[in-house]
Each structure stands twice: as structure tokens, then as C-alpha cells.
FIDOSE-737722 format. One record per residue (C-alpha): residue in three letters; z, x, y. Coordinates in Angstrom, 3 decimals, padded with zeros to 6 digits, always signed. Each point is the difference from the previous one (the first is absolute). Example, Ala and Ser with C-alpha at 12.3 -4.5 7.8 and 13.67 -1.06 7.14 Angstrom:
# FIDOSE-737722
miro	zz	xx	yy
ALA	+007.800	+012.300	-004.500
SER	-000.660	+001.370	+003.440
# end
This chain:
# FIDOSE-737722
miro	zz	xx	yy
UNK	+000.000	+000.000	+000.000
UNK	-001.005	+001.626	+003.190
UNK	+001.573	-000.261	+003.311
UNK	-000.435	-001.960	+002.854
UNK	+000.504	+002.311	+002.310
UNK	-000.602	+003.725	-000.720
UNK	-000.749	+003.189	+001.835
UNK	-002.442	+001.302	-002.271
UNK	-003.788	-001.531	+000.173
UNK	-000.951	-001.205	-003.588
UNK	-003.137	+000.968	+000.639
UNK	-000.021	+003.306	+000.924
UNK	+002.571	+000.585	-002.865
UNK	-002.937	-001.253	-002.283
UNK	-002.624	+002.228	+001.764
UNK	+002.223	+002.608	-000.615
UNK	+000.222	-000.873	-003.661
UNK	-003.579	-000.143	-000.238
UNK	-000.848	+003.065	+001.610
UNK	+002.125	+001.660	-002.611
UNK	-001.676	-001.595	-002.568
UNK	-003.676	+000.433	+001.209
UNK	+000.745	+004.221	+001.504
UNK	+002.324	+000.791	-002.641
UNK	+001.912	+002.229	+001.873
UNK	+004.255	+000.317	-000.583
UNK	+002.298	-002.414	+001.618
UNK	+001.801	+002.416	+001.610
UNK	-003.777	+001.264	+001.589
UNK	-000.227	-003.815	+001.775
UNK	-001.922	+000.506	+003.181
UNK	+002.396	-000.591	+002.929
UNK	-001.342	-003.257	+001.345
UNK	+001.733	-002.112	-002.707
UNK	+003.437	-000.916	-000.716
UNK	+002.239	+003.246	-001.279
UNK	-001.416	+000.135	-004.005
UNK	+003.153	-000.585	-001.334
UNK	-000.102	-003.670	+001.761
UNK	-004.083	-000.183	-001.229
UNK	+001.685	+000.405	-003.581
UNK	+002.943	-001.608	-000.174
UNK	-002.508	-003.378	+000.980
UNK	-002.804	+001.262	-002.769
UNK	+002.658	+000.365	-002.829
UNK	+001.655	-003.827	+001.730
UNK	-003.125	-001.366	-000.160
UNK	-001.009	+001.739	-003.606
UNK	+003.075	-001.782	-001.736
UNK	-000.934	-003.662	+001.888
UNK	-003.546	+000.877	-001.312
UNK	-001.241	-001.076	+003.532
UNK	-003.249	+002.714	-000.903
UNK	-001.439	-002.122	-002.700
UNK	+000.487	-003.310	+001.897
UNK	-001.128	+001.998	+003.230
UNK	-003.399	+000.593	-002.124
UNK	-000.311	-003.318	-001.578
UNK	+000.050	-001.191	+003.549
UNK	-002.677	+002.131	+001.083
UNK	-002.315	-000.569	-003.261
UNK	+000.407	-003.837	+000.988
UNK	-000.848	+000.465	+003.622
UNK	-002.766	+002.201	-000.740
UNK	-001.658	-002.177	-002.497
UNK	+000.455	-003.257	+002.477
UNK	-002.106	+002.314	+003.034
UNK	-002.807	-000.007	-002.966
UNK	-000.091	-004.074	-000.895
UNK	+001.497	+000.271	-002.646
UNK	+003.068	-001.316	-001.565
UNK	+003.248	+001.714	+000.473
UNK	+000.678	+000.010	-003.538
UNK	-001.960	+002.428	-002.651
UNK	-001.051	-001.928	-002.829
UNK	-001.993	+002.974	-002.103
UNK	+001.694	+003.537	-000.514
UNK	-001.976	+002.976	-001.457
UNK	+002.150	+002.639	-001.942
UNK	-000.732	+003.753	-000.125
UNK	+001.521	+003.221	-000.598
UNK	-000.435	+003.466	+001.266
UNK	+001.703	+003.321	-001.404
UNK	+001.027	+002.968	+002.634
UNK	+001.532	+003.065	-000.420
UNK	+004.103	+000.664	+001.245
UNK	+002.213	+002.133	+000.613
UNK	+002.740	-002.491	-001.706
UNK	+002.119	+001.353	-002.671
UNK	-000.944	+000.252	-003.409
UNK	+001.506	-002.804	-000.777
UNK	-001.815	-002.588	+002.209
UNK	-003.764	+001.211	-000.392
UNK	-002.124	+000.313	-003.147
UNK	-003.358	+000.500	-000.974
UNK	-003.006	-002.505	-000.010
UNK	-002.171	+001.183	-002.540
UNK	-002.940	-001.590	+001.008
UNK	+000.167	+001.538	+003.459
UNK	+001.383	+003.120	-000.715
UNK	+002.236	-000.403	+002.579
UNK	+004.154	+000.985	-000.092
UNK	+001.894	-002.343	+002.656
UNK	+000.374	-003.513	+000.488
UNK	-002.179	-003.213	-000.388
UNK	+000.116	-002.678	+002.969
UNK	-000.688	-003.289	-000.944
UNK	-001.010	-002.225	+002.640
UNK	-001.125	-003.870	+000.366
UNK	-001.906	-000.992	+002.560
UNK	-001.777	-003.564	+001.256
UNK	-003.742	+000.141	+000.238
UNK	+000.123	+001.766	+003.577
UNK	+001.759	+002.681	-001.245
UNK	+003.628	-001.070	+001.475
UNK	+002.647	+001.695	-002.153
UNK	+002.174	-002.969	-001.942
UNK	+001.775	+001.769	-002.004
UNK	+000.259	+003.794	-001.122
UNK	+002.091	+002.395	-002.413
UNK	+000.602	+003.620	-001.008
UNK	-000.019	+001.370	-003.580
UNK	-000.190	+003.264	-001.597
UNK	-003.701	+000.852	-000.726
UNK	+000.514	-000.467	-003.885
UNK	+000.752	-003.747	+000.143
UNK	-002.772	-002.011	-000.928
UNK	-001.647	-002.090	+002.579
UNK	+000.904	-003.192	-002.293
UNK	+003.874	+001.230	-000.551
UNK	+000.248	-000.447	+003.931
UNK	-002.429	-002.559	+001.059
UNK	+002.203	-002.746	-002.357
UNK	+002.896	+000.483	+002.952
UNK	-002.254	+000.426	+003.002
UNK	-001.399	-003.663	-000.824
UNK	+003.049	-001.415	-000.682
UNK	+001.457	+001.607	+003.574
UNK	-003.086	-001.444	+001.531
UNK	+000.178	-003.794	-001.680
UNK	+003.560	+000.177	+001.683
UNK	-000.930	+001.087	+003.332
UNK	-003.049	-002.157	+000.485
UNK	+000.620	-002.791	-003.083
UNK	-003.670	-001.766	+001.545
UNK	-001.737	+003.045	-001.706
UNK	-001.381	-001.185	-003.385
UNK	-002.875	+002.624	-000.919
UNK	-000.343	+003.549	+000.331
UNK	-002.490	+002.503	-000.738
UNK	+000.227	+003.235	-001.936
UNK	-002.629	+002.413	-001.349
UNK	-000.305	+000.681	-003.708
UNK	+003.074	+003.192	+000.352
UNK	+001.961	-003.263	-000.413
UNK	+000.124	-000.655	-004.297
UNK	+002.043	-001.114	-002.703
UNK	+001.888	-002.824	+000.124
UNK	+000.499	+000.208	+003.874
UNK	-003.026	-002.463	+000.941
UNK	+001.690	-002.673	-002.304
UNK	+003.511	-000.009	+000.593
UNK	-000.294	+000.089	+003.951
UNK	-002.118	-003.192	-000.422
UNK	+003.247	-001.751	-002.310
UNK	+002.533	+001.527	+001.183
UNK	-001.155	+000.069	+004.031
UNK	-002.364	-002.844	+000.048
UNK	-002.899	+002.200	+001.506
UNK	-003.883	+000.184	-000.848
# end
């Protein structure tokens, strides 16, 4: 719950966070036109634990999609993966095979313009239909309109059948 009354603008606190995010310099390096850093993170990590980001986007993806005509609501979602390498420890990265690549594997849902919907991280050894089961069921929650979603054929097994019993999707 925010303040009525504060001394800090919200909004430079947020272009603050963002510049962080998009430069990727250190907190501590914040450029001196914006609030002292510590007050620019004690607001991202407030913020983080409200999860005021993800409704901050959803917000966005609506508006965005309403400037085009069209409804503010995605109805179609298009899954994909893509492996990178990292400097994560051991522990957190593998290797995909197919790619010959030792890192991580983003996994990333998207409506037909391309807006992200829904996305996750896994090491690079998980197999694009080990994670995509969870990704679609995080995405029927989020945006429970959604009832079909494309993947290409990296998706196999029984993956195709139990999201359409189990999540109601096509």
C-alpha cells in the first residue's frame, strides 16, 4: 500500500529501476539525478515481493494491444525455447545436446504479436516438453481466456495430449 503523501516521486524511483535494468550498471554506480540507490532499491525489492512488475507488464501488454484494435485479452499463445550459455554454477546449467550449447534454456510464450505472456528459466538439459507442461499451466492461470497454443514439433511425447485434458487447450 503506497502513501498518500510521500517525498519521493514514484516515477522517477521507477526510471531509476529501469535504467538499472536496461544499462546494467551497479546500484551503488546510480547516476546522481535519481533518488540515493539505496531508496531506488529498497522500492524495486517492495515492489518485487507485491509483484507490482508482472501486473505493471500485463498492464502495458493490454494497453498496447488496445492502441492496435485489438482486444485487450490474448486469446492464442505460441511456445518456444532458446538455450544460452552462463556463467551460473554447475548446478543450475546443463547441456542441450542438440545445440551444443552449456547454459540455460528460456522458455517463453508469447501472443501472436510477439508480447511476452509468460516465460521461465531451466538448465539447458531439460527437455523443452519437461518445462513447457508448467509454462502452460502458469499461463492458463494468468490469462484463463487462452484456450490454444502453438508449439513446433521440439514439443513430443505425451505433452501435446495431456495439456489438452489436463489444461483444456488446443
Amino acid at each position: 500500500m503506497l502513501p498518500s503523501q510521500s517525498k519521493y516521486d514514484f516515477f522517477l524511483i521507477l526510471d531509476a529501476i529501469i535504467y538499472i535494468d536496461v544499462s546494467g550498471c551497479q546500484w551503488r554506480l546510480l547516476p546522481a539525478e535519481y533518488p540515493k540507490w539505496q531508496i531506488v532499491y529498497y522500492y524495486f525489492r517492495r515492489w518485487g515481493a507485491m509483484d507490482a512488475f508482472a501486473e505493471l507488464e500485463d498492464r502495458l501488454v493490454e494497453k498496447v494491444r488496445l492502441r492496435r484494435g485489438e482486444s485487450p485479452q490474448p486469446t492464442i499463445g505460441a511456445i518456444d525455447s532458446e538455450s544460452s550459455r552462463s556463467a551460473l554454477p554447475r548446478s543450475q546449467k546443463g547441456i542441450d545436446g542438440n545445440k551444443k550449447v552449456k547454459g540455460v534454456k528460456r522458455n517463453i510464450i508469447t501472443d501472436k504479436d510477439g508480447d511476452i505472456l509468460e516465460a521461465s528459466t531451466t538448465p539447458a538439459n531439460i527437455h523443452d516438453s519437461k518445462s513447457a507442461y508448467a509454462l502452460l499451466a502458469m499461463l492458463v492461470v494468468a490469462f484463463p481466456w487462452i484456450r490454444r497454443a502453438y508449439a513446433d514439433r521440439g514439443y513430443r511425447g505425451n505433452f501435446i495430449e495431456e495439456a489438452r485434458h489436463d489444461l483444456e487447450l488446443t
